[in-house]
N, C-alpha and C positions, 0 to 999 in steps of 0.2 A: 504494500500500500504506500503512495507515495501524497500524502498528505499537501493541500493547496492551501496555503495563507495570505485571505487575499482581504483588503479593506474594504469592503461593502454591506453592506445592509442585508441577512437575508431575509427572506421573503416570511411573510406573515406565519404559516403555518408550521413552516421547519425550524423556526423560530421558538414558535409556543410548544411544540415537539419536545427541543432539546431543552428548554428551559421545563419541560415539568418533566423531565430524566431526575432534577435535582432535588426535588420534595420542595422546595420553598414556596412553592404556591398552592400549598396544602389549608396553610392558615391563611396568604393571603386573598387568596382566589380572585385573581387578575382574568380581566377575557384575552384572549388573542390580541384585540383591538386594544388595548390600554398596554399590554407587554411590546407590542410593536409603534406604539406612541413612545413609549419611553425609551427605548432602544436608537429611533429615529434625532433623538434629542442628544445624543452622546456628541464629545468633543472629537472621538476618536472611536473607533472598532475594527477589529477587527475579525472575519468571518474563519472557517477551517472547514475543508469538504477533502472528503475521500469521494472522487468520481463527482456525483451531484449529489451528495447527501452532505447535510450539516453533521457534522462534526464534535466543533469547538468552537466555541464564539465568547471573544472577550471585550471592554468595552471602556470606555474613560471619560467622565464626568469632569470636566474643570472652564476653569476662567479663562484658560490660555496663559496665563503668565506664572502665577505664582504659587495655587493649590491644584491637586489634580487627586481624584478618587476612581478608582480599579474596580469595576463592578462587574457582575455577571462574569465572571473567570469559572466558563464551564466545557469539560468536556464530556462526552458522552460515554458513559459507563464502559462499553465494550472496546473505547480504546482508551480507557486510563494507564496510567502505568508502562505508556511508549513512548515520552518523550512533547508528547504537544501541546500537554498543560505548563510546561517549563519554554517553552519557544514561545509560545501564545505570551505567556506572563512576559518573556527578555521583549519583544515586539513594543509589549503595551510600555515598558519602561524605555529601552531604549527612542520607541516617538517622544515619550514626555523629556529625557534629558536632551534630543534632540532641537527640542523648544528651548530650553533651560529651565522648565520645570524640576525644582528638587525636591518640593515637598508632594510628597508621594504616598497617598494613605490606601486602606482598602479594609475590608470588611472580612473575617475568616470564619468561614464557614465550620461548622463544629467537625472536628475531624482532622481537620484540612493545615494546621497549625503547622507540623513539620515540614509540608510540602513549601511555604513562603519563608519558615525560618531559613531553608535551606537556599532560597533562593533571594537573599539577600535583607530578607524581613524582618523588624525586630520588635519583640512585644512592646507596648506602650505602657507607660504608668498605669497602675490598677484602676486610678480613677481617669481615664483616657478611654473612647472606644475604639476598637479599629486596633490596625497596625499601621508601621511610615517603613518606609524605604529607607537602609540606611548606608549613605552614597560613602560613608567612611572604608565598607569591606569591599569594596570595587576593587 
């Protein structure tokens, strides 16, 4: 499988597909239309397709200059653990240091802790949410 990482938007239903792969819209119960509203609205995304199936899709919330927030950092159960969750995440960071975006925050999903510790992530004070990018272990 030669995995495609490409910046565009996908389309509504492979969309709502791959985002309820990850349980989170169990308590929030978003429609299609409202997950592809919010998606539409990012600084940055980028999409992941084996052949024409989504993938992986990650996605970046900011101002353009000075804060920038990592959202929807998802891949699809049957290809975790190959490598595109960690390309996806350098993608999304190396666009924002591209800008000179440094402050780098994101949301970790329960579970999901080592996979961003290790990829350059660092817990935040207990009374902090989120995690920051910490551009010091570069």
């Amino acid at each position: 499988m030669k995995a495609k990482y490409l910046n565009k938007i996908p389309d509504k239903n492979s969309f709502y597909r791959l985002f309820e792969t990850t349980g989170w819209n169990q308590e929030e119960k978003k429609s299609k239309d409202e997950l592809y509203s919010a998606i539409q609205k990012s600084w940055f995304n980028i999409s992941v397709y084996d052949e024409d199936n989504l993938i992986g899709f990650g996605r970046i919330i900011s101002d353009g200059f000075l804060h920038a927030f990592i959202v929807d950092l998802i891949v699809e159960p049957d290809y975790q653990r190959c490598g595109i969750g960690t390309k996806l995440l350098n993608c999304l960071v190396d666009r924002l240091k591209q800008n000179g975006i440094n402050d780098i925050q994101l949301f970790c999903a329960k579970g999901k802790k080592q996979f961003y510790l290790k990829n350059n992530f660092v817990d935040r004070p207990n009374d902090a949410p989120g995690m920051e990018y910490n551009n010091k272990r570069v």
